[in-house]
Residue frames relative to the residue before (quaternion, step in Angstrom):
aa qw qx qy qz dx dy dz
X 1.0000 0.0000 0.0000 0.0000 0.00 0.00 0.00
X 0.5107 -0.6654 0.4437 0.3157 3.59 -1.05 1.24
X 0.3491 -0.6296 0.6299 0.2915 3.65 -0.91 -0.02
X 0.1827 -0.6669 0.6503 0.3147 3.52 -1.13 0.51
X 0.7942 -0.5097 0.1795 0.2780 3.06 -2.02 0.29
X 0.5463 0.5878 -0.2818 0.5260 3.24 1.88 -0.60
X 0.5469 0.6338 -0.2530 0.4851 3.66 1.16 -0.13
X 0.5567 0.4870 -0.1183 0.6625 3.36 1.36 -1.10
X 0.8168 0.2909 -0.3573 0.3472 3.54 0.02 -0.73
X 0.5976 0.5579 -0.4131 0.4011 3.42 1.26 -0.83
X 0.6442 0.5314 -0.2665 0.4813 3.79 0.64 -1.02
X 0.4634 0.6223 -0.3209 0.5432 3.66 1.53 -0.45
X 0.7031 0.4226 -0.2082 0.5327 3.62 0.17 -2.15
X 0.7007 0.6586 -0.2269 0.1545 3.74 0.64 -1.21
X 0.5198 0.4242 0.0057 0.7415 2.76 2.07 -1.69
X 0.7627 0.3253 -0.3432 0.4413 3.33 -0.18 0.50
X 0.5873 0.5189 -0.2540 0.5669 3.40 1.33 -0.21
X 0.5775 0.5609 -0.2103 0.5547 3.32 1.31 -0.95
X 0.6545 0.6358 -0.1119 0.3935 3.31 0.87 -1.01
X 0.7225 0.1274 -0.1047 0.6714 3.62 1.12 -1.06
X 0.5000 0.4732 -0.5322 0.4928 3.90 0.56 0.90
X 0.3506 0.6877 -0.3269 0.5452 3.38 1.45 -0.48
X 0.8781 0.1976 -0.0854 0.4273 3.44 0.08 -1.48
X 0.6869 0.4540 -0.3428 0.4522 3.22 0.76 -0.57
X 0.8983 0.2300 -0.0923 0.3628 3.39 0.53 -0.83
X 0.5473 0.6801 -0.1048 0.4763 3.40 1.49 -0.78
X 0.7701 0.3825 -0.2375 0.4520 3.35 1.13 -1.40
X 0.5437 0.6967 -0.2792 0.3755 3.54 1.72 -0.66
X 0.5778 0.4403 -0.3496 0.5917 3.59 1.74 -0.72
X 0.8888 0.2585 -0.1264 0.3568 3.92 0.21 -0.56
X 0.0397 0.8848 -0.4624 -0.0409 3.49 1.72 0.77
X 0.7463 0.3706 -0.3843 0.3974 3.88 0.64 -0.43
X 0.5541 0.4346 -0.4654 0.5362 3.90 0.78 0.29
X 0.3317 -0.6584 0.6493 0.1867 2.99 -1.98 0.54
X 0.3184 0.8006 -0.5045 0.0560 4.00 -0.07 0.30
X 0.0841 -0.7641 0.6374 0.0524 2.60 -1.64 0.95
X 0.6539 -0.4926 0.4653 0.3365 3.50 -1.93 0.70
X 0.1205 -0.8658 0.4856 -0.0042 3.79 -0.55 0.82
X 0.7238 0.1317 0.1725 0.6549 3.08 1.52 -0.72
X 0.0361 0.7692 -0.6380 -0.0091 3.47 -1.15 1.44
X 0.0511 -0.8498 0.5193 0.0747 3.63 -0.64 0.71
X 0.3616 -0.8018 0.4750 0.0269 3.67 0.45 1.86
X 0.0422 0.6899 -0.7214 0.0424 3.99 -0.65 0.61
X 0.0834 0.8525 -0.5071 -0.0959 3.87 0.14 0.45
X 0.4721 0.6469 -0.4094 0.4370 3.46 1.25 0.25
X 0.7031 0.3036 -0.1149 0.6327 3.47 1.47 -0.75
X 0.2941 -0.8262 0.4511 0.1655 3.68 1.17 0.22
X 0.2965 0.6209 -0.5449 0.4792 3.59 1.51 1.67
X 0.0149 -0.7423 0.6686 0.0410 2.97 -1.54 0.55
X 0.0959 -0.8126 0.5579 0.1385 3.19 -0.58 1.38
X 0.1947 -0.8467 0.4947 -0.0230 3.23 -1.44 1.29
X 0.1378 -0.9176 0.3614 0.0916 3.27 0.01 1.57
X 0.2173 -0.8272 0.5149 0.0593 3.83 -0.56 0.94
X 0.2595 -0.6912 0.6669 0.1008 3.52 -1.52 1.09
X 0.2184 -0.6080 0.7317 0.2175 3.04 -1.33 0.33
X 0.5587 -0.6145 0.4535 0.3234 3.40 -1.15 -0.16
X 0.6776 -0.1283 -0.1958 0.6972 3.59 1.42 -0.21
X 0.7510 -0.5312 0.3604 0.1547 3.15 -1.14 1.75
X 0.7777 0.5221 -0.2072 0.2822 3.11 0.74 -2.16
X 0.5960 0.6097 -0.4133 0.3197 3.31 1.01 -1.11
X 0.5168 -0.7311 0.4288 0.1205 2.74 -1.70 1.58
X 0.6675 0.4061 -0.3825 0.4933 3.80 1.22 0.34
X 0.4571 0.6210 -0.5731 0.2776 3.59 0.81 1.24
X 0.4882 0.5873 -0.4573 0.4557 3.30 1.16 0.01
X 0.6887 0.5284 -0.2757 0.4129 3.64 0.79 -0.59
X 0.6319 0.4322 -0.3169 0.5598 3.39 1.48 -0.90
X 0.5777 0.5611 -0.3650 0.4671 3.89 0.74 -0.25
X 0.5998 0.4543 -0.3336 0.5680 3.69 1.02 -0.79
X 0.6174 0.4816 -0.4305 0.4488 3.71 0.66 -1.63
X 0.7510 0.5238 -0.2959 0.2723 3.80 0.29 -1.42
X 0.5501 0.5657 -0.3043 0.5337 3.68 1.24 -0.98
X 0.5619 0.6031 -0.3343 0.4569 3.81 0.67 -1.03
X 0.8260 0.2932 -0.1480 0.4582 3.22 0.36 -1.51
X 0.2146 0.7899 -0.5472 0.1747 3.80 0.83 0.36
X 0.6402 0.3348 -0.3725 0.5825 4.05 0.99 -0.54
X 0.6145 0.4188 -0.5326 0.4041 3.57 -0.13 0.15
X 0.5781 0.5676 -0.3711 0.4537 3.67 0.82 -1.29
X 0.7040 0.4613 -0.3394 0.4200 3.59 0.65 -1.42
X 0.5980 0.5785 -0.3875 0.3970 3.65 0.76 -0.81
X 0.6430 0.3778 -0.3777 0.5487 3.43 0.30 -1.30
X 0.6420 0.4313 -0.4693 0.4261 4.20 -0.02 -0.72
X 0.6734 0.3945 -0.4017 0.4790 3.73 0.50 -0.57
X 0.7133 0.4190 -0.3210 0.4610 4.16 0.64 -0.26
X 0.7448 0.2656 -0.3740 0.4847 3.25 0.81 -0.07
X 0.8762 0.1991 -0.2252 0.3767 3.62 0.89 -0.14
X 0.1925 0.8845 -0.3881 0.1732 3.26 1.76 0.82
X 0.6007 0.5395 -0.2965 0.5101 3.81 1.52 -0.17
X 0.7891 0.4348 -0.1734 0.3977 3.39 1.01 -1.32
X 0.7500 0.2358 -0.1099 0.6081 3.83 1.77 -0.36
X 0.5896 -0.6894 0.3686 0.2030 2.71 -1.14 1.13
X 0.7300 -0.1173 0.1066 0.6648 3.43 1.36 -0.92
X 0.3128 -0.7452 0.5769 0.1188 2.80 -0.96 1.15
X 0.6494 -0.6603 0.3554 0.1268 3.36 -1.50 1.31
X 0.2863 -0.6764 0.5426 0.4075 3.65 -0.40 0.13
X 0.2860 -0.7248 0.5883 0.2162 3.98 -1.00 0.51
X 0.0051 0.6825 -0.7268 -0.0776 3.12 -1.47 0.34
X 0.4157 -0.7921 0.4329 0.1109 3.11 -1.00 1.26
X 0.1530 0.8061 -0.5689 0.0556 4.11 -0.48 0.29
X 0.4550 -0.8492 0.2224 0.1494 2.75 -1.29 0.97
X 0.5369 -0.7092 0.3215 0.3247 3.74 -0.26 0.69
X 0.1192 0.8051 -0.5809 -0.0124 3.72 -0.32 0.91
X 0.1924 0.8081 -0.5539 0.0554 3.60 0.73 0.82
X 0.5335 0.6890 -0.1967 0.4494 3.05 1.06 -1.65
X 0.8269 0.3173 -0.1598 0.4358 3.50 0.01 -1.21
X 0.6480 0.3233 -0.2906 0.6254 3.47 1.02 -0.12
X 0.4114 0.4057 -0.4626 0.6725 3.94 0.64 0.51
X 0.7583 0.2340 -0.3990 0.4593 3.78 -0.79 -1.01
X 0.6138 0.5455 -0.3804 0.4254 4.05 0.49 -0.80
X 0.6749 0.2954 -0.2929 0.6095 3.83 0.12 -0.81
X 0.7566 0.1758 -0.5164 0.3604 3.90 -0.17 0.41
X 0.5149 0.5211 -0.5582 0.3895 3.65 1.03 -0.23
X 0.6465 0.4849 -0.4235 0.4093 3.95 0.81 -0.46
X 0.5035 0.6942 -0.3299 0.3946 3.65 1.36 -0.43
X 0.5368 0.6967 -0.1160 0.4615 3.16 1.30 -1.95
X 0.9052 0.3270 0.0136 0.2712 3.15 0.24 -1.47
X 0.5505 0.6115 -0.0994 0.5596 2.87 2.49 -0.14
X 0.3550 0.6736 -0.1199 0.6371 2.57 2.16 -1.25
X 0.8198 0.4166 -0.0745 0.3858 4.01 -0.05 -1.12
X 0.6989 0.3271 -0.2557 0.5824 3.19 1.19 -0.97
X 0.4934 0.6269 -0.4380 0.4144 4.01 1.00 -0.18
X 0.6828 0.4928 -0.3163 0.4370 3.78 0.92 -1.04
């Protein structure tokens, strides 16, 4: 289904709003992780917003904790989304937060390529 343009812009204002709360406020609770927002998936009929996060390595064993810590903090997240975009949206979405494993399952199916690749020669 096509998005209209007013569709596009909220999920625009959204993700980008999402984006510098991230930095401003977000990065100050987890200063040794790097993450970023990869992926917004808008449902505005149900006023959810899934919100998918990378880490930079996947493996580390205290992203499951920052994913709990982040879900927890979903009413604060919503607050800051209602102060920075309380003029430009009508309602603001509740987020939930999950965790991106494209990347790692992209770098994994070509190391299995690689290695198929090698054992053919």
């Amino acid at each position: 289904m096509e998005k209209s343009v007013q569709a596009k812009k909220r999920h625009s204002l959204l993700l980008q709003a999402l984006r510098d709360i991230f930095c401003k406020h977000i990065a100050d609770l987890f200063p040794q992780v790097f993450i970023t927002i990869t992926r917004l998936d808008l449902y505005e009929k149900e006023r959810v917003a899934k919100v998918y996060i990378s880490f930079l390595h996947n493996d580390n064993p205290a992203i499951a904790s920052i994913m709990d810590q982040l879900n927890e903090k979903q009413s604060k997240i919503r607050g800051l989304l209602g102060n920075q975009l309380a003029r430009k949206l009508r309602a603001i979405p509740k987020c939930s937060f999950h965790l991106d494993t494209a990347l790692d399952e992209a770098f994994h199916v070509q190391n299995l390529l690689e290695s198929f690749r090698t054992s053919t020669k």
